[in-house]
N, C-alpha and C positions, 0 to 999 in steps of 0.2 A: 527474076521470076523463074521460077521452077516447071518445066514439064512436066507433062505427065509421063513423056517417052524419060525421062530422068527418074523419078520415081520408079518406072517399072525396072529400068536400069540396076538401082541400089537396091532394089527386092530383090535380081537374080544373085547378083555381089554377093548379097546375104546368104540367101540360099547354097551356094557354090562353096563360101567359106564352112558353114555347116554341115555341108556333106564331106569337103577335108578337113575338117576336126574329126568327124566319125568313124571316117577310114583310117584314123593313125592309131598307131597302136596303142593299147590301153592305161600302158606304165608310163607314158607320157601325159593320160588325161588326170590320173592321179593327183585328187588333192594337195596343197602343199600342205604338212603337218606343222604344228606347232611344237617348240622345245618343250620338254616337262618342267623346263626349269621358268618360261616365260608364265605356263599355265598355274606354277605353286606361284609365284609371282603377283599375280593377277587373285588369286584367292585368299592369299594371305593381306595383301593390301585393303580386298573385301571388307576380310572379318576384324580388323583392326580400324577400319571406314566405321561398320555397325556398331563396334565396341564403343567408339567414340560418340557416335549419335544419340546410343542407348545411354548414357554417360551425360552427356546433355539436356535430354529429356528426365532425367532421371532426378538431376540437380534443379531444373523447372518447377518438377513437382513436386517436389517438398517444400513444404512452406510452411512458416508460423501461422500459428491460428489466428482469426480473427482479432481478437483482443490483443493479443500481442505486437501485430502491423499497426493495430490503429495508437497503439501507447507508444511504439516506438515512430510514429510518424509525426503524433502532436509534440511543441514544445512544451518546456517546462510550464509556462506561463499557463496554460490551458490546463495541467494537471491542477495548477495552485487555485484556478478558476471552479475545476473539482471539487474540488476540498473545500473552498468553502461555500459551495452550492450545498455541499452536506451538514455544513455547521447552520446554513440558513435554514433547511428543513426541522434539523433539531429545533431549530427557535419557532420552527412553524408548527412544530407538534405540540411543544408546550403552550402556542399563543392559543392554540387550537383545544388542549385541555383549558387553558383559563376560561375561552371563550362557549365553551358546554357548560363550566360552572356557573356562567352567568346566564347562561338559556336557563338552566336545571333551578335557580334561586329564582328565575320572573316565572318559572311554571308553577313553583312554590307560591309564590305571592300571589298569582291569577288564581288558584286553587285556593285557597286561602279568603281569597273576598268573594270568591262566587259563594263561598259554605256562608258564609256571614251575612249576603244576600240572601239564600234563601232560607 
């Protein structure tokens, strides 16, 4: 367990060390620099980092269109399932003109007896 006489201790430490750092001369507090060769280093690795992210991102967003994911995702069997959902409506368009002709010939004949009635 720690004092408090310990504490005030490492606070003078502190302080003592601080004031001989400030007293030494200034070309000794001098930063240490970095090569220029470490720093092109470090920036070219950067810009060859983003090239590639941009590059990734890039290849993400491009995308087929809609229609084109969803026909190249269904198999064959679902296109042929297609095709003849369209040959069935053909056959529902025509079932559908026969089925007018036969409304169109009972209006004819309802029109027809109601004149005869009255």
């Amino acid at each position: 367990m720690r004092t408090m006489a310990d504490d005030i201790n490492e606070q003078i430490k502190a302080g003592r060390k601080s004031i001989a750092v400030a007293s030494e001369d200034p070309d000794e507090m001098e930063p240490r620099r970095i090569p220029p060769a470490v720093i092109a280093a470090g920036v070219g690795a950067a810009v060859i980092g983003l090239g590639l992210l941009g590059w990734l991102i890039y290849r993400s967003r491009r995308r087929r269109n809609l229609i084109r994911q969803l026909q190249a995702s269904l198999p064959g069997r679902v296109s042929e399932l297609r095709e003849l959902g369209v040959g069935r409506l053909g056959d529902l368009r025509d079932l559908g003109v026969e089925r007018m002709g036969d409304v169109r010939s009972l209006r004819d004949e309802v029109r027809r007896r109601l004149q005869k009635a009255l």
